[in-house]
BAGUDREN-130379 format. One record per atom (N, C-alpha, C): residue in one letter; x, y, z. Coordinates in steps of 0.05 Angstrom, whole numbers, padded with zeros to 5 digits, always signed. Each point is the difference from the previous one (the first is absolute). Layout:
// residues N
aXYZ
...
// end
This chain:
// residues 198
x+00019-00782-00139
x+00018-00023+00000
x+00027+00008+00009
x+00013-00022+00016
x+00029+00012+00010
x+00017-00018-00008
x+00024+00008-00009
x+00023-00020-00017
x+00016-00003+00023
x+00003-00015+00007
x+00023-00007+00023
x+00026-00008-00022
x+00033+00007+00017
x+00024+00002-00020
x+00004-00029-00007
x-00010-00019+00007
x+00003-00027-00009
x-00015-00008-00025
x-00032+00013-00002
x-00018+00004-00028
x+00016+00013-00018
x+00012+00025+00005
x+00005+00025-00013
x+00025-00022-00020
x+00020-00005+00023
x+00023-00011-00010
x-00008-00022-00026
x-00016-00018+00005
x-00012-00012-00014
x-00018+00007-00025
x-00012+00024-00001
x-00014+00011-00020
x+00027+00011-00024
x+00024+00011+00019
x+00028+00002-00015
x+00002-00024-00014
x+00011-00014+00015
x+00014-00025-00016
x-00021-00014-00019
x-00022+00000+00001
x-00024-00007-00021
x+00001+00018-00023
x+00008+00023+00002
x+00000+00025-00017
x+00026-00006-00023
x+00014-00007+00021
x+00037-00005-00014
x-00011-00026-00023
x-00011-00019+00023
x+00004-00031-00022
x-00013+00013-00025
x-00026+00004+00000
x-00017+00009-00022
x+00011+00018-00020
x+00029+00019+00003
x+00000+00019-00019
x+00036-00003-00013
x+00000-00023+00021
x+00023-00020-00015
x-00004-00006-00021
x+00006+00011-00038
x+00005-00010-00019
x+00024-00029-00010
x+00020+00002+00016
x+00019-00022-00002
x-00013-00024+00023
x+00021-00013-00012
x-00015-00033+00024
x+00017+00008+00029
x-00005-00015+00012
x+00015+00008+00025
x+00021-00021+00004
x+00022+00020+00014
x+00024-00001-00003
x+00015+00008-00021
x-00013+00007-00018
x+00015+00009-00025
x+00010+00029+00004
x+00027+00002-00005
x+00011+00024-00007
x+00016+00013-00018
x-00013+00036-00009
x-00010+00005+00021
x-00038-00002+00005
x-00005+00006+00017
x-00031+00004+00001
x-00014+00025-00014
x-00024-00004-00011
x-00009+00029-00020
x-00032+00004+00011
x+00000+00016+00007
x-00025+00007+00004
x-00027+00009-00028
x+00014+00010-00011
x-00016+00020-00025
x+00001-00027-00025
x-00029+00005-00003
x-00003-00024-00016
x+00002+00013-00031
x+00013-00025-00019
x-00003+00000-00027
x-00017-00013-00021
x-00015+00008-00008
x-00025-00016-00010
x+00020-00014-00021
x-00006-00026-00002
x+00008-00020-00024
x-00027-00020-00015
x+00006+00010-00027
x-00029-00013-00013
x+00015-00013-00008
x-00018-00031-00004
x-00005-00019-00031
x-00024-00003-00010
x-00005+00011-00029
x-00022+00005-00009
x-00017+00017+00011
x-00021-00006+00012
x-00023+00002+00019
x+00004-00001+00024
x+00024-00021+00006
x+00004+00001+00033
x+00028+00014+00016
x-00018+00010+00018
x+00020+00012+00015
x+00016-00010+00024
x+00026+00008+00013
x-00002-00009+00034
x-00020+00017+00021
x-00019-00008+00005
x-00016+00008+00014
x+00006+00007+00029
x+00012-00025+00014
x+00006-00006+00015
x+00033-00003+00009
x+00020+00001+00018
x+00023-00008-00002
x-00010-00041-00010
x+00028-00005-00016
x+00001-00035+00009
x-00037-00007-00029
x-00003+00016-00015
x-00021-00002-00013
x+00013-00031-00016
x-00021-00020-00005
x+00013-00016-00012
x-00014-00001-00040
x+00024-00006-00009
x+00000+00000-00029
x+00008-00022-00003
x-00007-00015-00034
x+00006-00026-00010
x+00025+00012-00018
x+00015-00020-00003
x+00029+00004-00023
x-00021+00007-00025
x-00016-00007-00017
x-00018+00007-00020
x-00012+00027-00002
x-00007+00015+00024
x-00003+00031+00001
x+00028+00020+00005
x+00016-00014+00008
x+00026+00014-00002
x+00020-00006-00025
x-00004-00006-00017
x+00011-00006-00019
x+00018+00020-00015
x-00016+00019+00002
x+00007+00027-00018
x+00001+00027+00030
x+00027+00016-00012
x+00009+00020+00021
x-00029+00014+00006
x+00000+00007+00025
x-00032+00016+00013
x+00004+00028-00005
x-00019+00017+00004
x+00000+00034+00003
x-00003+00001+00028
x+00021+00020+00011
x+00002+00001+00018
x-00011+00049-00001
x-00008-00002+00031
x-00010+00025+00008
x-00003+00006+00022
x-00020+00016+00005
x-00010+00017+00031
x-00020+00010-00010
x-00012-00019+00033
x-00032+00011-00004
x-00003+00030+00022
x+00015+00003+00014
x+00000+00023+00012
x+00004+00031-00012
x+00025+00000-00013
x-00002+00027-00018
x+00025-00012-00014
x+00007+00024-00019
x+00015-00004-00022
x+00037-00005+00015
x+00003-00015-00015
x+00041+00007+00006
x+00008+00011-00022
x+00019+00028+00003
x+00015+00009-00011
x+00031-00005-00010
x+00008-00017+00009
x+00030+00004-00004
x+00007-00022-00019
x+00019-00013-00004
x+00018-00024-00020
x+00004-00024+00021
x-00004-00025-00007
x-00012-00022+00022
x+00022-00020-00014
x+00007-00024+00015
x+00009-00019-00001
x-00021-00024+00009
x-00003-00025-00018
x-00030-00025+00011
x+00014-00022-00002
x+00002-00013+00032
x+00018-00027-00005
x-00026-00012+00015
x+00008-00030-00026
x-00022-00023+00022
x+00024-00023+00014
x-00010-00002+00022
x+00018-00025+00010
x-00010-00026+00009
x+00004-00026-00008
x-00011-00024+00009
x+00015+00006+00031
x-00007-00010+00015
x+00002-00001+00026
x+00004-00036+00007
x-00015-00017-00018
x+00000-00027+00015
x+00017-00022-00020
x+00020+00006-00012
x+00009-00020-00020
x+00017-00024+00029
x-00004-00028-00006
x+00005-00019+00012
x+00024+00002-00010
x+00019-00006+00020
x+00024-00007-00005
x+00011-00025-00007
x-00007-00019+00006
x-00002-00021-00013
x-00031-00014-00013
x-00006-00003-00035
x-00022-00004-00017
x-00010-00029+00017
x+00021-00018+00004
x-00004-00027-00001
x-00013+00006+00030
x+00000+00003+00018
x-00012+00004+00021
x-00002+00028+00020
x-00019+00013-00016
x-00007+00030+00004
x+00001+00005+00025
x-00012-00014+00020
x-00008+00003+00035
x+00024-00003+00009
x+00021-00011-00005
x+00032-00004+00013
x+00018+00023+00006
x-00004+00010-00015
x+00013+00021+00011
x-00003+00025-00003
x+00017+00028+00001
x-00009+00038+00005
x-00013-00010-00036
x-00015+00026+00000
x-00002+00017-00022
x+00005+00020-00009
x+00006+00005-00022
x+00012+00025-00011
x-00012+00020-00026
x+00012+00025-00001
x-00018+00017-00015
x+00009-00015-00029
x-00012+00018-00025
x+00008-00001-00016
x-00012+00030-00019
x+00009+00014-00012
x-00004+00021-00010
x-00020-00008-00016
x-00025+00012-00018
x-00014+00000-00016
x+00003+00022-00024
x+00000+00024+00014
x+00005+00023-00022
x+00011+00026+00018
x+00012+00016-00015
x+00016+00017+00007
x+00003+00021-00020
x-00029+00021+00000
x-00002+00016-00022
x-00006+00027+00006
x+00022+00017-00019
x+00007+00025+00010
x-00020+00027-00012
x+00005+00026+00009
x-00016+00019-00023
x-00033+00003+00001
x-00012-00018+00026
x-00036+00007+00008
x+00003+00024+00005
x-00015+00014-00006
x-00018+00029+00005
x-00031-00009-00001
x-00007+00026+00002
x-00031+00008+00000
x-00007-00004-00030
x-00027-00011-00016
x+00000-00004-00020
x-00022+00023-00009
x-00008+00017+00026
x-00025+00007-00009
x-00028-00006-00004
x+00001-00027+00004
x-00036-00013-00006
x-00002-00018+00025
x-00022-00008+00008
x-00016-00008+00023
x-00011-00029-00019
x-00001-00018+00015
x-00019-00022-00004
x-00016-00009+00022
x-00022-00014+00006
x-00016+00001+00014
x+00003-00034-00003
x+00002-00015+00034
x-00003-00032-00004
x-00014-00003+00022
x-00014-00023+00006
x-00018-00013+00017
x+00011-00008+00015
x-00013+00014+00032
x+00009-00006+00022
x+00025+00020+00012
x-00006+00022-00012
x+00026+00016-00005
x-00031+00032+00004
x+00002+00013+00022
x-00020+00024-00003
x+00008+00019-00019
x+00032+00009+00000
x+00004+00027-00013
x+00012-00005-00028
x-00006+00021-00024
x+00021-00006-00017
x+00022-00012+00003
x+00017-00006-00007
x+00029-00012-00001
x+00018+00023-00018
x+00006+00007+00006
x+00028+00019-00007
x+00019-00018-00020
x+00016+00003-00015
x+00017-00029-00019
x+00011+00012+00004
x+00038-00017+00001
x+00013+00006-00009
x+00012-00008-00025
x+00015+00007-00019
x+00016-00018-00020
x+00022+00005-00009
x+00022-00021-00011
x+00019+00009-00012
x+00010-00007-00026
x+00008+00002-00011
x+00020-00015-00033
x+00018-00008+00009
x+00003-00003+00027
x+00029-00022-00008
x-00017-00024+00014
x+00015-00021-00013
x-00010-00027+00009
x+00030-00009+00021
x+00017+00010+00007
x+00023-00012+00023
x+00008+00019+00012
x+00024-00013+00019
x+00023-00019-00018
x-00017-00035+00007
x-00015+00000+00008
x-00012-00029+00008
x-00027+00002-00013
x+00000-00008-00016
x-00028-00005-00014
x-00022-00019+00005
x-00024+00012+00011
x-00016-00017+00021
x-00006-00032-00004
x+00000-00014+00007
x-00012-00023+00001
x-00017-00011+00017
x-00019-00013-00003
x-00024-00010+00008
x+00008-00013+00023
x-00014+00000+00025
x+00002-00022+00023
x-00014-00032-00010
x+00019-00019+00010
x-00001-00018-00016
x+00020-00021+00029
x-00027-00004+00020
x+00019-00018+00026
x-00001-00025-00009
x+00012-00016+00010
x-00003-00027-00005
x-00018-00018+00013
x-00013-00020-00005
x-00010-00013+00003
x+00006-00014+00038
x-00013+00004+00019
x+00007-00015+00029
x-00020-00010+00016
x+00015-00021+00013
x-00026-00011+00024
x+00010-00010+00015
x-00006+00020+00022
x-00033+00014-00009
x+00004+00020-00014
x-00016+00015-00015
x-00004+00020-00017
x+00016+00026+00013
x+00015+00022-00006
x+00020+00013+00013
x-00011+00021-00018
x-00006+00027+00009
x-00010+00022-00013
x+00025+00019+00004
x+00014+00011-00025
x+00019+00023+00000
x-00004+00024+00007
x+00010+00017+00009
x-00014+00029+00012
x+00021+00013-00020
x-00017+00024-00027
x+00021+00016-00011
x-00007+00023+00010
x+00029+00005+00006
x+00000+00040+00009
x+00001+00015-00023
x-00022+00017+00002
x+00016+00032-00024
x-00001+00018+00017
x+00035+00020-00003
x+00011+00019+00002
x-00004+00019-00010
x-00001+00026+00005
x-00003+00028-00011
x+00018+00008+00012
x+00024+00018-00009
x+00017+00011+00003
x+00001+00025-00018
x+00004+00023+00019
x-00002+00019-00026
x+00037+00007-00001
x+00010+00016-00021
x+00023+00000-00015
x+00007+00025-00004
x+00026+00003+00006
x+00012+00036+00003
x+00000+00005-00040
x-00002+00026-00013
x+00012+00004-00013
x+00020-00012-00014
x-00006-00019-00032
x+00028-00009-00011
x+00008-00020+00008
x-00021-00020+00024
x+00006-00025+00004
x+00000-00020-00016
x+00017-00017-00001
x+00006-00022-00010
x+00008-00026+00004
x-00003-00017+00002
x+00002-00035+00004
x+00004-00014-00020
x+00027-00010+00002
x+00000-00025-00025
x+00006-00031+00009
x-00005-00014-00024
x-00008-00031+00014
x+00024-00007+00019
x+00026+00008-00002
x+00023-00009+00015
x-00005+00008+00029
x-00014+00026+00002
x-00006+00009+00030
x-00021-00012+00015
x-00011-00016-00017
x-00027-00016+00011
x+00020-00028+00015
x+00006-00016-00018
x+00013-00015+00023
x-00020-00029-00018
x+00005-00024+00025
x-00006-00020-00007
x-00037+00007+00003
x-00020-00014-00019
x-00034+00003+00006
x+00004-00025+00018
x+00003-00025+00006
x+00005-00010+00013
x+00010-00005+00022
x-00014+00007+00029
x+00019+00003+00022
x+00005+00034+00005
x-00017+00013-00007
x-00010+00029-00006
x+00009+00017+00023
x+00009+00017+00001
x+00015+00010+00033
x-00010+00035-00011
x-00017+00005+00019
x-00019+00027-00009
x+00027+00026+00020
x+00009-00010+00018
x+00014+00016+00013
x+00021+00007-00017
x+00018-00023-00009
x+00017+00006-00013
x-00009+00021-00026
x-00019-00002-00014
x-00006+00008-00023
x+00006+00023+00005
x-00028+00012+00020
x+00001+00028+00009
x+00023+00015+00000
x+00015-00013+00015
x+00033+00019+00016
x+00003-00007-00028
x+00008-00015-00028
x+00013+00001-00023
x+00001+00024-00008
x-00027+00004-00005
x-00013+00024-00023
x-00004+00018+00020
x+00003+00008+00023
x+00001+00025+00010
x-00027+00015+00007
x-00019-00014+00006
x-00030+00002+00007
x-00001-00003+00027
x-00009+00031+00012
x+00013+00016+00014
x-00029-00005+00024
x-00025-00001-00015
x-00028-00007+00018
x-00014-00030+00004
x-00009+00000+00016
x-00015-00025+00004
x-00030+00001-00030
x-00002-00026-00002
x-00030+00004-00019
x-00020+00007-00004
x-00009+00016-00011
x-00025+00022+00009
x-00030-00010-00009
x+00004-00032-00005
x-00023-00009-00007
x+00004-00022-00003
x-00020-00026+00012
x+00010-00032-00006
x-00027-00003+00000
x-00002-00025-00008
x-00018-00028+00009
x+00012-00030-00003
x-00020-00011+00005
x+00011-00029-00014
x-00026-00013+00005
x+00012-00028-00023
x-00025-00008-00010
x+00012-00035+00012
x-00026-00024-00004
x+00019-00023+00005
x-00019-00021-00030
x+00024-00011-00016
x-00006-00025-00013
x+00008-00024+00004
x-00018-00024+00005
x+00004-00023-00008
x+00001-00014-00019
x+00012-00025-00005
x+00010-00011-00027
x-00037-00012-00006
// end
């Protein structure tokens, strides 16, 4: 079989879309995926869709590839809040923070979920902030409008710290700004995202 550079080019850019964990256009872009459970279910897929009723309660998040070592930062971000309720389709949309929780490491234990080949690696932490998760919970539209949430993995130098004043408004969420705040020096070393409808 012979790949001519127009296939080839193409077998690239098929390669890229597919291992795209963030939605597109989102930045920045992450390649290395982060497994996120609820209950039993996982993101399988980028754009995996969940009901507000399975997200209710914060997920375990991991890697099914091998273990991470270091101290992690896990933000979820709504991506599609309507800027205006009274007529959602009118105009941009905007983020809104979900959770912003510091202190993940490696927990040591593996769980095994469906549709998922390899153990799952966990991470966990004791702290619940400075943004304490909340459930995706879009509003009601029509036509029906599905939210896309991003989770972040960021891992964290030594003695890092974030407090709620450096987070900023959850509303209208500005991830660039955050970053340059707190001094987070790498791009995210693990995302996905998931999408719920009301």
């Amino acid at each position: 079989m012979r790949f001519t550079t127009a296939s080839a080019l193409a077998a690239a850019l098929f390669a890229g879309l597919v291992s795209a964990q963030t939605p597109d256009g989102f930045t920045p872009a992450v390649e290395a995926k982060l497994e996120v459970i609820y209950g039993t279910k996982a993101t399988i897929e980028p754009g995996t869709r969940f009901t507000k009723a399975e997200t209710a309660r914060q997920p375990t998040i991991g890697t099914s590839d091998a273990p991470l070592n270091g101290t992690y930062i896990w933000l979820l971000i709504d991506l599609d809040v309507p800027s205006n309720f009274q007529n959602p389709s009118s105009g941009p949309r905007r983020t809104n923070l979900h959770a912003l929780i510091t202190g993940f490491k490696s927990s040591g234990q593996t769980v095994s979920v469906s549709g998922v080949t390899s153990p799952i690696y966990t991470l966990t932490s004791s702290s619940t902030g400075p943004i304490t998760y909340v459930g995706p919970s879009p509003p009601a539209e029509n036509p029906p409008y599905a939210h896309k949430y991003v989770s972040l993995l960021y891992e964290t130098p030594a003695g890092f710290t974030v407090t709620r004043q450096q987070v900023g408004q959850t509303l209208g969420f500005n991830l660039t700004t955050f970053v340059n705040t707190v001094g987070l020096k790498e791009a995210p070393v693990r995302a996905s995202y998931l999408s719920v409808a009301a």
